[in-house]
N, CA, C and O atoms as CSV, one atom per row, in Angstrom:
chain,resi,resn,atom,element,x,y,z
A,1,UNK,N,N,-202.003,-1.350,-43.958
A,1,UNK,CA,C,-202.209,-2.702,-43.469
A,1,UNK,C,C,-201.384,-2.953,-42.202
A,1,UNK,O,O,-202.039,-3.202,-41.190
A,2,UNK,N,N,-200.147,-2.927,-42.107
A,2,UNK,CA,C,-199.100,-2.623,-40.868
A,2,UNK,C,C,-199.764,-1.654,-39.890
A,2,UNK,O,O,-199.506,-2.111,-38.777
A,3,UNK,N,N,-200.424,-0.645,-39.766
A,3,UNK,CA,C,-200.615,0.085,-38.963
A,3,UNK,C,C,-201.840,-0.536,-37.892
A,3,UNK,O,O,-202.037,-0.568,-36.677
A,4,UNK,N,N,-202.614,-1.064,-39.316
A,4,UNK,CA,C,-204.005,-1.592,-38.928
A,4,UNK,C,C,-203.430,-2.888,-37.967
A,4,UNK,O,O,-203.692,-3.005,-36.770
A,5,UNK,N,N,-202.619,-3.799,-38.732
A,5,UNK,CA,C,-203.071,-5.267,-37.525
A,5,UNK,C,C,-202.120,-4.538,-36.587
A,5,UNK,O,O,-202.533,-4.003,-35.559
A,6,UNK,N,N,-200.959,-4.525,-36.920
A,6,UNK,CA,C,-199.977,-3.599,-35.431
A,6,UNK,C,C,-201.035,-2.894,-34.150
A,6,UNK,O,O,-200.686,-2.863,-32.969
A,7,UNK,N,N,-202.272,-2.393,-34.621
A,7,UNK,CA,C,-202.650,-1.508,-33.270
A,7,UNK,C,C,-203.745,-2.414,-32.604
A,7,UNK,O,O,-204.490,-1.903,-31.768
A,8,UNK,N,N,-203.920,-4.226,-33.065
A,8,UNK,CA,C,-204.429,-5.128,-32.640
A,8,UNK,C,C,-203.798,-5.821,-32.022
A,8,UNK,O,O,-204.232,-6.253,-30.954
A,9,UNK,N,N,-202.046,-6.296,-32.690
A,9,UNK,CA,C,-202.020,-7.400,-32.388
A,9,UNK,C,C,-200.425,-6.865,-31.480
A,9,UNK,O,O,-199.816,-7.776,-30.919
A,10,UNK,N,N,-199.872,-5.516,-31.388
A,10,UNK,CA,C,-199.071,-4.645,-30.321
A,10,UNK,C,C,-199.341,-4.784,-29.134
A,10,UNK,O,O,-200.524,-4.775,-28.794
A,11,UNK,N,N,-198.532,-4.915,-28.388
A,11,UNK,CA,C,-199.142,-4.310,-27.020
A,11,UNK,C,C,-199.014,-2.760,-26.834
A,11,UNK,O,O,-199.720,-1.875,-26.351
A,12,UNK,N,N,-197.693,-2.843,-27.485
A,12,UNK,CA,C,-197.602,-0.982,-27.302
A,12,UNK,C,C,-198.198,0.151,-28.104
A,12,UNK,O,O,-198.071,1.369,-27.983
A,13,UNK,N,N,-199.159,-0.888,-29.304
A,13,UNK,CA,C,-200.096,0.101,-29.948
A,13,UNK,C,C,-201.804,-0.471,-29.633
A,13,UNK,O,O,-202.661,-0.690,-30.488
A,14,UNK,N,N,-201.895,-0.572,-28.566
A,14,UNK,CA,C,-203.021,-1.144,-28.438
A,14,UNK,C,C,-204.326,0.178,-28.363
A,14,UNK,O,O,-205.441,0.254,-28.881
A,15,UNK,N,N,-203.738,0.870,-27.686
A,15,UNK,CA,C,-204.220,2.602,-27.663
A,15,UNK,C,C,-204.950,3.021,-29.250
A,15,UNK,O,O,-205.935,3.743,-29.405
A,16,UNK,N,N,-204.343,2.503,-30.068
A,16,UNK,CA,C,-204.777,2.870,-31.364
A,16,UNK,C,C,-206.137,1.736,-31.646
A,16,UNK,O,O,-207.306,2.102,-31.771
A,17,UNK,N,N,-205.653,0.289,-31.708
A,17,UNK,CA,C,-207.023,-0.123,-32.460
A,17,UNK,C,C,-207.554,-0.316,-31.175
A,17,UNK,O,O,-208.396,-1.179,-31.425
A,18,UNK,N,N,-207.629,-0.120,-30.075
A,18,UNK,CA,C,-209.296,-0.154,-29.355
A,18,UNK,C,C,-209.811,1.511,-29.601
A,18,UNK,O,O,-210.941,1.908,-29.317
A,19,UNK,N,N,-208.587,2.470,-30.258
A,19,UNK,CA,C,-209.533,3.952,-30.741
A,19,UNK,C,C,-210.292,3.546,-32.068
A,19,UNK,O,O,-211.391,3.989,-32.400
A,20,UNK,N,N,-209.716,2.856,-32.600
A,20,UNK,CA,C,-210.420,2.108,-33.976
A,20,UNK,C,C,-211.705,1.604,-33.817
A,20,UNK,O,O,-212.620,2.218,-34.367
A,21,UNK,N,N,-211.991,0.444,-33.067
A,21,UNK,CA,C,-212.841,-0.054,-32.487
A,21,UNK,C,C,-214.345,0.922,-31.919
A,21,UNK,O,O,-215.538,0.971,-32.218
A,22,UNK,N,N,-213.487,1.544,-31.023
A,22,UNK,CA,C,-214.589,2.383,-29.844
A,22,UNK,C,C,-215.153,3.454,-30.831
A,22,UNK,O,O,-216.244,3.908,-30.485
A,23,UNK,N,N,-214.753,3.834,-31.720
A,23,UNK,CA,C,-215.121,4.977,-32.661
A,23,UNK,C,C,-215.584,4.074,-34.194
A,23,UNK,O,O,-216.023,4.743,-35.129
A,24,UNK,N,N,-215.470,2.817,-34.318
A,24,UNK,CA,C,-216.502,1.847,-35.237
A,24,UNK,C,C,-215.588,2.303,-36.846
A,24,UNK,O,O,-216.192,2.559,-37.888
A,25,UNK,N,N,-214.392,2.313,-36.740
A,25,UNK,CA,C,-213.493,2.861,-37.990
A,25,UNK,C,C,-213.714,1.079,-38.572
A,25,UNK,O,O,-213.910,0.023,-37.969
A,26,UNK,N,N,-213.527,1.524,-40.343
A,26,UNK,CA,C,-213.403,0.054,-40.684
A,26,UNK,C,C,-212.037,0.411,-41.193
A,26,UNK,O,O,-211.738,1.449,-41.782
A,27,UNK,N,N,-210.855,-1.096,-40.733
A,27,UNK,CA,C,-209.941,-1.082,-40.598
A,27,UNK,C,C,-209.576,-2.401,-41.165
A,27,UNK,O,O,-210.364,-3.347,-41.172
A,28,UNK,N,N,-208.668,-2.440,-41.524
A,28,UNK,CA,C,-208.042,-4.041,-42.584
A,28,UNK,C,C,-208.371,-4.974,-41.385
A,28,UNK,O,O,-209.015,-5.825,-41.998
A,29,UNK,N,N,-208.368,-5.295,-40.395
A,29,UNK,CA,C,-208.545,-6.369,-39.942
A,29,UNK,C,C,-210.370,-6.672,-39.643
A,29,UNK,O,O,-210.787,-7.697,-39.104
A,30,UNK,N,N,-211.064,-5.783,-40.025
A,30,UNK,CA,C,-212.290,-5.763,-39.873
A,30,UNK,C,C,-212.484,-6.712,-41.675
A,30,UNK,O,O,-212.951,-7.826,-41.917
A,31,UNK,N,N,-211.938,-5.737,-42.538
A,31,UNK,CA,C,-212.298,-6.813,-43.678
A,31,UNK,C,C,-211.477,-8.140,-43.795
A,31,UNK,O,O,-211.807,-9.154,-44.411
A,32,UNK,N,N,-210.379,-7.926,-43.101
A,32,UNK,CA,C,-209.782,-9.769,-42.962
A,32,UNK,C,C,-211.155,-10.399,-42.447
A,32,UNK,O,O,-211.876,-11.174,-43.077
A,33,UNK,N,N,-211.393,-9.803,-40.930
A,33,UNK,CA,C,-212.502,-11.090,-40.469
A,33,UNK,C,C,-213.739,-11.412,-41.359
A,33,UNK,O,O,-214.324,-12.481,-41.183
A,34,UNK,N,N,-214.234,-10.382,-42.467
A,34,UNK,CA,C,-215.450,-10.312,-42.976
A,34,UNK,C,C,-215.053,-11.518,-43.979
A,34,UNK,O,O,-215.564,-12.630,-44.110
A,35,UNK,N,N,-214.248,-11.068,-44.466
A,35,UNK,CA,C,-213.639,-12.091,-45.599
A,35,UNK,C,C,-213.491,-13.914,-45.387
A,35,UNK,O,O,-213.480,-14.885,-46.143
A,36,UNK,N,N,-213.393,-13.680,-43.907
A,36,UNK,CA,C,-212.920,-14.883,-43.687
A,36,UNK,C,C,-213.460,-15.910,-42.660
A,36,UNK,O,O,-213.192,-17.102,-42.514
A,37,UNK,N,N,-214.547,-14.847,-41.802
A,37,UNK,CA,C,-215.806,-15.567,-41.195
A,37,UNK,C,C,-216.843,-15.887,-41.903
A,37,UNK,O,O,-216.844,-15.932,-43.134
A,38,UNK,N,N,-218.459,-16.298,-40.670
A,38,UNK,CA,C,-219.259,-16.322,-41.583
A,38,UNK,C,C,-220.273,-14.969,-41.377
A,38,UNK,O,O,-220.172,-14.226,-40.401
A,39,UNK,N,N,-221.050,-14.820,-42.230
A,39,UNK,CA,C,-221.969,-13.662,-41.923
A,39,UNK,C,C,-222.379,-13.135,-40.615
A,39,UNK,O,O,-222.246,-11.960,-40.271
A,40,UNK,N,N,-223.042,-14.370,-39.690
A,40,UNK,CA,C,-223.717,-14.453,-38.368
A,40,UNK,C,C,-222.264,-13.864,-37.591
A,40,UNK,O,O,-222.305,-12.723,-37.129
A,41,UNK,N,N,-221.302,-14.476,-37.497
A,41,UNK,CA,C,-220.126,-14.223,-36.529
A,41,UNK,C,C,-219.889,-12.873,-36.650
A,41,UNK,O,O,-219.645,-12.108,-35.717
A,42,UNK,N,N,-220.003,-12.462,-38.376
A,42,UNK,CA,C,-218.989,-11.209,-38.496
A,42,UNK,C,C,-220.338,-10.200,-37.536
A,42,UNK,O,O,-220.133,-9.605,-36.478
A,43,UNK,N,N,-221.295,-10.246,-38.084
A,43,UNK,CA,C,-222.299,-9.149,-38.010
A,43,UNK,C,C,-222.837,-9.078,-36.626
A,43,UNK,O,O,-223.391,-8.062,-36.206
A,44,UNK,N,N,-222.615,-10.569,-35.643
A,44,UNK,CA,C,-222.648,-10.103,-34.174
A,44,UNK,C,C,-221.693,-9.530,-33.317
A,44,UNK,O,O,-221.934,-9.003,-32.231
A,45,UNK,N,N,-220.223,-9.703,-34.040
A,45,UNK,CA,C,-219.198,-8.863,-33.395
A,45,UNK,C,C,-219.429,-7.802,-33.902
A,45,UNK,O,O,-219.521,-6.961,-33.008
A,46,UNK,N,N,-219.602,-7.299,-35.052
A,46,UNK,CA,C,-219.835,-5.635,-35.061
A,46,UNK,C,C,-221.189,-5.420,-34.666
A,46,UNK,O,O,-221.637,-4.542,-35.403
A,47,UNK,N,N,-221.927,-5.747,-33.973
A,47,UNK,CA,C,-223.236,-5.232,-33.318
A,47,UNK,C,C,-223.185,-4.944,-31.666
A,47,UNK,O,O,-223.823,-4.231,-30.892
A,48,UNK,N,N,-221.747,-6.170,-31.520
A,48,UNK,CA,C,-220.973,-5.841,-30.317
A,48,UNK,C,C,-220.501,-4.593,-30.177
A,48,UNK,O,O,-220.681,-4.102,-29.062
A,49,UNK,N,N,-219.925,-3.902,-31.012
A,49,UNK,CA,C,-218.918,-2.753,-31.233
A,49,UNK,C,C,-219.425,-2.093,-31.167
A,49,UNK,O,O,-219.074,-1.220,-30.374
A,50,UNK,N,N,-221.205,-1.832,-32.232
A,50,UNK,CA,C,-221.745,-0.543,-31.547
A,50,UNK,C,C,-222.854,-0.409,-30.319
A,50,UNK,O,O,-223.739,0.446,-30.346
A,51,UNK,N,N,-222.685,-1.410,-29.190
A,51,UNK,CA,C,-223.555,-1.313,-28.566
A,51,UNK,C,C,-222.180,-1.430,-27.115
A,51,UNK,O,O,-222.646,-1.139,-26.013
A,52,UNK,N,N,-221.411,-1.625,-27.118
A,52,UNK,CA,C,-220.748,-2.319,-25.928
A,52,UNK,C,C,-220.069,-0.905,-25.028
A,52,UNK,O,O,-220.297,0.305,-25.059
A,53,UNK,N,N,-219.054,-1.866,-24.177
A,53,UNK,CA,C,-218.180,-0.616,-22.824
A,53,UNK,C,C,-217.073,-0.700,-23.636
A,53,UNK,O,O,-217.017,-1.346,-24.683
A,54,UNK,N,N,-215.908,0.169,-22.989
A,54,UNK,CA,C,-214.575,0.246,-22.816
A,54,UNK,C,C,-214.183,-1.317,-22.961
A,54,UNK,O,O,-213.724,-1.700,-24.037
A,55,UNK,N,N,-214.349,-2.182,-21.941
A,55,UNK,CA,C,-213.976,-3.358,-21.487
A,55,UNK,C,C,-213.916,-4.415,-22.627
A,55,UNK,O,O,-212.990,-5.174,-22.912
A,56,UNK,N,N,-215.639,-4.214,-23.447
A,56,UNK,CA,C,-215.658,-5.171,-24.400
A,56,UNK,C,C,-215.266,-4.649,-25.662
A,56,UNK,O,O,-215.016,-5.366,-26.630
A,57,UNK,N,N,-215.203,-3.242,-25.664
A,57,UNK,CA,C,-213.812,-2.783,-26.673
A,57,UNK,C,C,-212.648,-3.799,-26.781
A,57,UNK,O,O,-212.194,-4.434,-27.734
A,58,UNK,N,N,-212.327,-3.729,-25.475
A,58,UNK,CA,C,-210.995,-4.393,-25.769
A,58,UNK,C,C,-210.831,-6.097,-25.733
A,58,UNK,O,O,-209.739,-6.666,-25.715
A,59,UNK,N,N,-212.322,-6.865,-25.728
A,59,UNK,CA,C,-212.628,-8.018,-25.674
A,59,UNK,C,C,-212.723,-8.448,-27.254
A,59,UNK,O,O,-212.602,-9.593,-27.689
A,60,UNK,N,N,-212.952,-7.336,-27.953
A,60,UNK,CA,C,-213.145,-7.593,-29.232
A,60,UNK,C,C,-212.008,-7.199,-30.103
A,60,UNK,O,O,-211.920,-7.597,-31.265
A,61,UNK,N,N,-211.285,-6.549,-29.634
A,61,UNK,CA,C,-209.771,-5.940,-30.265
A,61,UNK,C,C,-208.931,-7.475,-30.070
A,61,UNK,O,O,-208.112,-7.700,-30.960
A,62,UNK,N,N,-209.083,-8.658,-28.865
A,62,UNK,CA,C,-208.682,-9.241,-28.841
A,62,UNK,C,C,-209.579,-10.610,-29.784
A,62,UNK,O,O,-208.944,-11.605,-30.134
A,63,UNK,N,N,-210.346,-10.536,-29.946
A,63,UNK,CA,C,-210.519,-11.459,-31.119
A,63,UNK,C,C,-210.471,-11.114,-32.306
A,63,UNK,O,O,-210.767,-12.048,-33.051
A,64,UNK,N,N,-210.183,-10.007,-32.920
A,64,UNK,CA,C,-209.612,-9.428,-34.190
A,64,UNK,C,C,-208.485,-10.585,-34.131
A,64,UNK,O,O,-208.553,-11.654,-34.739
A,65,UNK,N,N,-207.311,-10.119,-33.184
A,65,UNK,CA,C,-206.334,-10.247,-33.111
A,65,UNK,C,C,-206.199,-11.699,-33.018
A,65,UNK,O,O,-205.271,-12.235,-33.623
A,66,UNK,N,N,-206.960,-12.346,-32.379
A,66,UNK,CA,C,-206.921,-13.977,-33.061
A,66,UNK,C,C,-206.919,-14.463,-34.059
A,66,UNK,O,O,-206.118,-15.286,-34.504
A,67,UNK,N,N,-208.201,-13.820,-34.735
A,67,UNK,CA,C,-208.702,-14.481,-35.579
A,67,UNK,C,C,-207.967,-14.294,-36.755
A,67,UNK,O,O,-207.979,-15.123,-37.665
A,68,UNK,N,N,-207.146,-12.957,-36.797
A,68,UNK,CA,C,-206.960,-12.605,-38.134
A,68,UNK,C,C,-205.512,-12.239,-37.975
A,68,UNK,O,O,-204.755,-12.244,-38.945
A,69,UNK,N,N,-205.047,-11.867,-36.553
A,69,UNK,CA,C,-203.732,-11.310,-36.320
A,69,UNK,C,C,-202.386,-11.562,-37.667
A,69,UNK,O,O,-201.747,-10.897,-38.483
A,70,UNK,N,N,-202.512,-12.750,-37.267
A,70,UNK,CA,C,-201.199,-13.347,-38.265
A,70,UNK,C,C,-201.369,-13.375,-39.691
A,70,UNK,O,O,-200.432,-13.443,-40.487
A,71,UNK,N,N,-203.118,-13.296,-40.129
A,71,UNK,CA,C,-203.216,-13.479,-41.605
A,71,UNK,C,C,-203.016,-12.158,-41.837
A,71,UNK,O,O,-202.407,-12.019,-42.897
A,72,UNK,N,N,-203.370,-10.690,-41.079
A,72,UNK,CA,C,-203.132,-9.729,-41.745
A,72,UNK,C,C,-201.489,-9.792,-41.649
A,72,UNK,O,O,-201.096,-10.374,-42.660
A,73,UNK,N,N,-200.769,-9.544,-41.102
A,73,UNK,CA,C,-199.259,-9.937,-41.335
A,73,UNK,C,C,-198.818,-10.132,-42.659
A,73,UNK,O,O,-198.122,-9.535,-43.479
A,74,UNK,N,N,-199.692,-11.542,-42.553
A,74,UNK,CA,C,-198.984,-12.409,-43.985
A,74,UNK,C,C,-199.610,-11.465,-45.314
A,74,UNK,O,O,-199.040,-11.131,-46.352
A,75,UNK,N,N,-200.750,-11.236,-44.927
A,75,UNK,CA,C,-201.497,-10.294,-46.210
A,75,UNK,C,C,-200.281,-8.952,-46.207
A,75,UNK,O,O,-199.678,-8.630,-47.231
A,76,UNK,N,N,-200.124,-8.428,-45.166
A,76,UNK,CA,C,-199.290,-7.017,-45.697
A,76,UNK,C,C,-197.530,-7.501,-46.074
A,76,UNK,O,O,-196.735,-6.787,-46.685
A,77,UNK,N,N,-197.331,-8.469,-45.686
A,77,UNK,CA,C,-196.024,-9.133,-46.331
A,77,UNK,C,C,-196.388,-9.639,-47.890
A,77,UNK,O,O,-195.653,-9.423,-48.853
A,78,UNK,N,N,-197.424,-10.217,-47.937
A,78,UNK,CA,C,-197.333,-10.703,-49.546
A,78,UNK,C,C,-197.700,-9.241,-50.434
A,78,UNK,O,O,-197.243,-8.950,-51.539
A,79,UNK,N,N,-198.531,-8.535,-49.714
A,79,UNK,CA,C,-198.675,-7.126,-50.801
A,79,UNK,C,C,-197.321,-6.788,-50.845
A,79,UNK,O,O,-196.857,-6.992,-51.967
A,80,UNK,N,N,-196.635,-6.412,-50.162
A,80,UNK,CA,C,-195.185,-5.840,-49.576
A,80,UNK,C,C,-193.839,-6.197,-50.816
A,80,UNK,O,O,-193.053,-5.457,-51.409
A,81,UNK,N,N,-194.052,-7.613,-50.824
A,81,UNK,CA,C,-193.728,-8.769,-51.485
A,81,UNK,C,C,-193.875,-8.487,-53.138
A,81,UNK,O,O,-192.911,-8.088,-53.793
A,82,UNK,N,N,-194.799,-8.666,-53.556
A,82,UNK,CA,C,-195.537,-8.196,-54.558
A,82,UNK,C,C,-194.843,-7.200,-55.211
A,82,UNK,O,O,-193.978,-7.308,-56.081
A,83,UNK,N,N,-195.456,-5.926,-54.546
A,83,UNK,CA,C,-194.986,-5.061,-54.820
A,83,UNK,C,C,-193.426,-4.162,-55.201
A,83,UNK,O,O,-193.258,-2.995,-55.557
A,84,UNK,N,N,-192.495,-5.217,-54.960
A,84,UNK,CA,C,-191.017,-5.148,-54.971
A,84,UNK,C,C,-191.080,-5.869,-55.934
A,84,UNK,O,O,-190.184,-5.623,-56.741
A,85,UNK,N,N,-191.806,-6.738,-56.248
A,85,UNK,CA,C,-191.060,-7.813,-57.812
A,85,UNK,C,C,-191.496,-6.918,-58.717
A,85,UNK,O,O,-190.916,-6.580,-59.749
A,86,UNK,N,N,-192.723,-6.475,-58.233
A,86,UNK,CA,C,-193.052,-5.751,-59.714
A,86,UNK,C,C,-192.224,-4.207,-60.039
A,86,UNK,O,O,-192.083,-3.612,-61.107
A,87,UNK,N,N,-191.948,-3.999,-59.209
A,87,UNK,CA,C,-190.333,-3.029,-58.885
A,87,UNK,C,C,-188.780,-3.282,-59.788
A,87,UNK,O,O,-187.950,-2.526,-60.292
A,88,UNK,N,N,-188.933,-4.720,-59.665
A,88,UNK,CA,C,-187.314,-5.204,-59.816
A,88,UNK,C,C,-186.831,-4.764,-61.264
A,88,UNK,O,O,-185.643,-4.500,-61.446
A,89,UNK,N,N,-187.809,-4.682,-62.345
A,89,UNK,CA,C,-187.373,-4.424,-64.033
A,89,UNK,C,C,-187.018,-2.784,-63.615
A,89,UNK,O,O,-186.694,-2.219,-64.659
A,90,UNK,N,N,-186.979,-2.063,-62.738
A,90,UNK,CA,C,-187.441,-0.542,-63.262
A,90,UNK,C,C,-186.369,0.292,-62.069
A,90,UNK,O,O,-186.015,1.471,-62.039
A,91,UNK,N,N,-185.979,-1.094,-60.950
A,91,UNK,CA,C,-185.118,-0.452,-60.033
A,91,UNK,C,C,-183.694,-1.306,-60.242
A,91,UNK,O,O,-183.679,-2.358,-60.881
A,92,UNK,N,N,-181.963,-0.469,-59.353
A,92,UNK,CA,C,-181.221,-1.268,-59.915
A,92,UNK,C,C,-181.163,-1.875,-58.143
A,92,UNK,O,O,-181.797,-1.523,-57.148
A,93,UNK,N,N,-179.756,-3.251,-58.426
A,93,UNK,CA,C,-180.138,-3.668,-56.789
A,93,UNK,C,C,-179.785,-3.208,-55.992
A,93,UNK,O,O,-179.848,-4.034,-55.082
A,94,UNK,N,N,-179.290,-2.091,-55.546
A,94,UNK,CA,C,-178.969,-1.153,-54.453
A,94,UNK,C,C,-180.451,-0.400,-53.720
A,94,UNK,O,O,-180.934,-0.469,-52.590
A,95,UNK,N,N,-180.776,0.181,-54.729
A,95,UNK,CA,C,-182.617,0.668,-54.493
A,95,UNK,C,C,-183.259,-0.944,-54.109
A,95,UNK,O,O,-183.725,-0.998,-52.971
A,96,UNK,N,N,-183.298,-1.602,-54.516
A,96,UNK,CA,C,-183.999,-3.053,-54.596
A,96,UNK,C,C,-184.121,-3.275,-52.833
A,96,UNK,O,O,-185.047,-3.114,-52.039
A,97,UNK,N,N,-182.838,-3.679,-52.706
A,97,UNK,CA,C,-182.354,-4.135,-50.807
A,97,UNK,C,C,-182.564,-2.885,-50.507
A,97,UNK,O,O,-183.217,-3.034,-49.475
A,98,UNK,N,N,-182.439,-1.166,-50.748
A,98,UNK,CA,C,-183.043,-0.697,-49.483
A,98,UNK,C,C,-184.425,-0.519,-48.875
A,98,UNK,O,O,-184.777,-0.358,-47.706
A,99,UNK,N,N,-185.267,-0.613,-50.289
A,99,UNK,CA,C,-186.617,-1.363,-50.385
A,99,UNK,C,C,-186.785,-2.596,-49.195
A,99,UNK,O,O,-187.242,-2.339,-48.081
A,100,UNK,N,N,-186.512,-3.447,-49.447
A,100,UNK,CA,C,-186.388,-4.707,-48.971
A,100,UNK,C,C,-186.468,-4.447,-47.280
A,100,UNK,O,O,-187.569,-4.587,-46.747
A,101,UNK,N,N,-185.173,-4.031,-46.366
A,101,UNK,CA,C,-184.380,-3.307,-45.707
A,101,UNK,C,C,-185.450,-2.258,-45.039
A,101,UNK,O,O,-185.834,-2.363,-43.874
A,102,UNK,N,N,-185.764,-1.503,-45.705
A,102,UNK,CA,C,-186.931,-0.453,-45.054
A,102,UNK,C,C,-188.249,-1.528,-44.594
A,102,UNK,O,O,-188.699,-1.486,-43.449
A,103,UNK,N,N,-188.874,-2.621,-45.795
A,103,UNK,CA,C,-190.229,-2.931,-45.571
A,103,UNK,C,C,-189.712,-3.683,-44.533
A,103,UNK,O,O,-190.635,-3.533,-43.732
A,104,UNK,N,N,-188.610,-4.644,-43.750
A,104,UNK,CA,C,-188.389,-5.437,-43.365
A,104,UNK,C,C,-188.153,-4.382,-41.537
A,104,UNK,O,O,-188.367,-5.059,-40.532
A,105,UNK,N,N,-187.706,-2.718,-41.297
A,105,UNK,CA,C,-187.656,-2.577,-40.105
A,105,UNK,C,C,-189.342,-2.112,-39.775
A,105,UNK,O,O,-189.769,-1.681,-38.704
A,106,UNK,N,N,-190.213,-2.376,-41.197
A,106,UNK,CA,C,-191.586,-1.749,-41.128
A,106,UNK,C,C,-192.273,-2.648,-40.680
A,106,UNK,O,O,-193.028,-2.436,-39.731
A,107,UNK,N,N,-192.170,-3.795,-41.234
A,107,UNK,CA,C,-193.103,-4.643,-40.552
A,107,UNK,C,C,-192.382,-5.524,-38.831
A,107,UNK,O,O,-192.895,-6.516,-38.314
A,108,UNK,N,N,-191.580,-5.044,-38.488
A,108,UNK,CA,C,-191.164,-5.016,-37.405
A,108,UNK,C,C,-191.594,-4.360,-36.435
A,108,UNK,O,O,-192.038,-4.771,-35.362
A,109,UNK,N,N,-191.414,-2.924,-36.955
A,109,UNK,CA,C,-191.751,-1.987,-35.994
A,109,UNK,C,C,-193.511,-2.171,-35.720
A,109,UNK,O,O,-194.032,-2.089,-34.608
A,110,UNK,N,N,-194.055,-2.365,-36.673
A,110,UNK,CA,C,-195.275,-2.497,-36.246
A,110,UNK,C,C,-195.884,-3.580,-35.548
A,110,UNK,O,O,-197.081,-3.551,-35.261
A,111,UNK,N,N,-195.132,-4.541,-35.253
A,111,UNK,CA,C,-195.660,-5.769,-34.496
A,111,UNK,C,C,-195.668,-7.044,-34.820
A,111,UNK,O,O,-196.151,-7.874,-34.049
């Protein structure tokens, strides 16, 4: 999920999701927008994708990144999230915070 909105909503990974894009990969921010547009919107931007240039590659990498930029974020923080509570019975708190600590320079590093 981090890798996915990071190479939308990066500048310095932008190289990655317009390779996403230009090569028609389905990628978490493709099912954020599906999820969260309507049919007509979703299905003319991907008709965009397989018919378009370079240029509108990256016209459409930038409305990913609108539309959904920040919800995928919040989506890979609440999985992230999640996934540490259900951790907490089985880890002690030293493992806990470096958990924490790691997901926290991860979703950094990615954007």
């Amino acid at each position: 999920m981090l890798d996915d909105v990071g190479s939308i909503v990066a500048p310095d990974r932008s190289a990655k999701g317009f390779e996403d894009i230009s090569q028609g990969r389905a990628t978490w921010p493709w099912a954020w927008y599906a999820s969260r547009g309507d049919d007509v919107s979703v299905r003319r931007l991907m008709q965009r994708t397989a018919t378009s240039s370079a240029d509108e590659h990256r016209a459409i990498m930038e409305t990913l990144a609108l539309a959904v930029g920040e919800y995928g974020r919040e989506c890979a923080h609440t999985h992230l999230a999640q996934t540490i509570a259900h951790l907490e019975p089985f880890a002690n708190a030293a493992t806990l915070e470096a958990l924490r600590t790691e997901i926290a320079r991860l979703e950094a590093s990615y954007g």
